[in-house]
N, C-alpha and C positions, 0 to 999 in steps of 0.2 A: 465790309461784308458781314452781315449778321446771320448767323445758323439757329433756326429754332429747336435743335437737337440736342440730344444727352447721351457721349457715349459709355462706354463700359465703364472706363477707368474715373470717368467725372462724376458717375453713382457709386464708385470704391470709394473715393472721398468724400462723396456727402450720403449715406445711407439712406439718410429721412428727407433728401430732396424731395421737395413739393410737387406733387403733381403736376399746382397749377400758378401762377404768381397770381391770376386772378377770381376769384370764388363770385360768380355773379350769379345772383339769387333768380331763376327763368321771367319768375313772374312778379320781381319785386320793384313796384311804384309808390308803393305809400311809405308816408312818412316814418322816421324809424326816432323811436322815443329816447330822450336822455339815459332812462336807466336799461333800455333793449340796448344802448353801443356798447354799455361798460360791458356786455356777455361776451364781445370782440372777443375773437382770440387775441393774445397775448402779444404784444410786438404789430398790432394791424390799426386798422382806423378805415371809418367807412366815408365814403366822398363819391361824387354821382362819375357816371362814365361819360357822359356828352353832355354839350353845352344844349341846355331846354328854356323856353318862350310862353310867359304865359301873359294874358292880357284881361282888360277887365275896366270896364267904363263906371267911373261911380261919382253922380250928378254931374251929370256930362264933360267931366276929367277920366281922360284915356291913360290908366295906370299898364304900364309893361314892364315884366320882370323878365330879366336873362339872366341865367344863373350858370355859372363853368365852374372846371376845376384849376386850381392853381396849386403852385408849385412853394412859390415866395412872392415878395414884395414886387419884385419888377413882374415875374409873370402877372401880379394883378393889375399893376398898371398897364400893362400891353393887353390883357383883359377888355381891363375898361377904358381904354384907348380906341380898342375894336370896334365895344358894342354902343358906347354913348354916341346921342343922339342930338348935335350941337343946337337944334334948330327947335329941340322940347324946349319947354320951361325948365324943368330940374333933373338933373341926374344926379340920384342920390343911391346911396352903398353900401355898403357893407363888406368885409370879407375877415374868413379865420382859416389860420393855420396853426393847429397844435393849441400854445398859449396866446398867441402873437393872433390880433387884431387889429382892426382901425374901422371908422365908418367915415361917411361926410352925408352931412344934411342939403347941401349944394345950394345955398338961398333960398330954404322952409326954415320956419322957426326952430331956433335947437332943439333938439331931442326929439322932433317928430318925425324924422325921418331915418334918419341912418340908425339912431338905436333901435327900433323896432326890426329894421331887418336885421341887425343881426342877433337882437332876442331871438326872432324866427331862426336862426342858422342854429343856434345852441339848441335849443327845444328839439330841430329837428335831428339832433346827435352824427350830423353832416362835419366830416373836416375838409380840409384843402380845397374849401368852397368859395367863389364871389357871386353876390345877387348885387345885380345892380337894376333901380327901379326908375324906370322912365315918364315924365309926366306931363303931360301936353293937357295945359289948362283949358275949359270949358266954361268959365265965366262966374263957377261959383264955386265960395270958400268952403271947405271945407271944417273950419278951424281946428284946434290943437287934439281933441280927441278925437274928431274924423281925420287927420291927418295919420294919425300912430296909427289907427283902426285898417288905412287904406294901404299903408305904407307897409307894415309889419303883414297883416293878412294876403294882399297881394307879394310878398314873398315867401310867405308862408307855402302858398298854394302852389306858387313856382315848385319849391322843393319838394311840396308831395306830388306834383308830375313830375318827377326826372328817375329816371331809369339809376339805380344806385349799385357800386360793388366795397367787398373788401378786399382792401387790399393792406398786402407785407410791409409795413415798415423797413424791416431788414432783406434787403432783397439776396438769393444767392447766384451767384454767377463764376463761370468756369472759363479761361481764356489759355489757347496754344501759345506760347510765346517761345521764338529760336531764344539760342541762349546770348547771342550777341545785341540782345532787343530788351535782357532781362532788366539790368540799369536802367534801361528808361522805364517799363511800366513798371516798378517797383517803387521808381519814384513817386508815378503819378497814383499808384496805390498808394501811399503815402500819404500824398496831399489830400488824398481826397478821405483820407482818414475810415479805412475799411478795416474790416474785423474779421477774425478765423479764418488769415492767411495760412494756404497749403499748397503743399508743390505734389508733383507725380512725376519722374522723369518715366516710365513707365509707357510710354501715350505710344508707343508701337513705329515713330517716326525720328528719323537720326536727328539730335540737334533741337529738338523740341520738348518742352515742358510744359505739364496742364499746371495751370496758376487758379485754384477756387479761394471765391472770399465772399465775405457777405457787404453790402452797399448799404447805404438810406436810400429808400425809394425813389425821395425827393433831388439825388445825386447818381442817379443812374445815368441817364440820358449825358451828363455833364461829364461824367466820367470818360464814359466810353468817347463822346466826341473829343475830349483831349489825349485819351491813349493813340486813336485813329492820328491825331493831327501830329504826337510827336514821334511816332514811326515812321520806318521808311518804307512799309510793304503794310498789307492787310492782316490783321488781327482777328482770330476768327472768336464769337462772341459765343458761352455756350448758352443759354435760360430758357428757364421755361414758365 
């Protein structure tokens, strides 16, 4: 059970709780420049909200860019597990998280394909992004600087169509836990190595205690589904 609410006592413990975890810009689609992310607030990173399709025929090779967001390494392989296309010519890649990259050229000569997307992913100041470019030959070569040209461009232009947010690195969240429940999430707060643990016995209910702390964004979802999994009743979630 997830509550998208904040009560009284979970704004005594965090004052400067965020309004929002996510600040999405109404009308923002264009590309957002290396030195416009470093303006990010402090502790955020910008990465698109939905996975977007852009397509693009050049000398009659049918180039397709998908671009999503990811998490880590496996969500990029369940990514691009998704969207590759076994029956193209090449599914070639790209993706970055934080520092942590990788590309593949997928059987194009090296370096003209997977580096150029992810040149385009730096340039466009995008994180916990994968472009993966899809390529259904058309009978004529492109060679080595039409390849980079088609490859890096056509991702390029993926990321300046996708709808884009900031979001929190440190995310905060607030959880009721009875007090016979508090050993196990304590533990799994723990493992999951959270920050500016706080307690409230205060919460107006016998036997219960508000537990706020703050997450890696990238460890929210992962959290919560192993506190859920090692209780024996509902855990109620508070964020916002």
């Amino acid at each position: 059970m997830t509550v998208i609410v904040t009560p009284s006592y979970f704004l005594k413990l965090n004052p400067r709780f965020p309004a929002s975890l996510f600040h999405i810009p109404t009308s923002r689609k264009t590309m957002v420049s290396s030195s416009s992310s470093s303006n990010n607030s402090p502790g955020s990173f910008i990465t698109i909200s939905e996975k977007v399709t852009f397509e693009r025929e050049i000398k009659k090779s049918k180039f397709r860019a998908i671009a999503g967001h990811i998490s880590d390494e496996p969500s990029a392989q369940s990514f691009l597990a998704q969207v590759r296309d076994p029956k193209a010519t090449h599914n070639c890649w790209a993706y970055k998280i934080g520092e942590q990259f990788r590309s593949s050229d997928d059987g194009e000569p090296s370096g003209t394909a997977g580096k150029p997307i992810y040149s385009s992913i730096v340039s466009s100041g995008i994180d916990r992004v994968m472009v993966v470019v899809i390529r259904y030959f058309g009978g004529i070569k492109l060679g080595t600087g039409g390849l980079v040209r088609a490859y890096g461009g056509t991702a390029m232009d993926c990321l300046k169509s996708a709808s884009i947010c900031e979001v929190k690195s440190k995310v905060p969240i607030g959880i009721e836990v009875p007090f016979d429940l508090f050993g196990v999430v304590y533990h799994q707060l723990q493992s999951f190595q959270v920050e500016d643990i706080k307690q409230d016995y205060d919460t107006g209910k016998d036997g219960t205690t508000m537990i706020t702390f703050k997450v890696d964004y990238d460890r929210m979802k992962s959290l919560e589904e192993a506190i859920k999994d090692n209780c024996s009743r509902d855990i109620v979630f508070y964020k916002r």
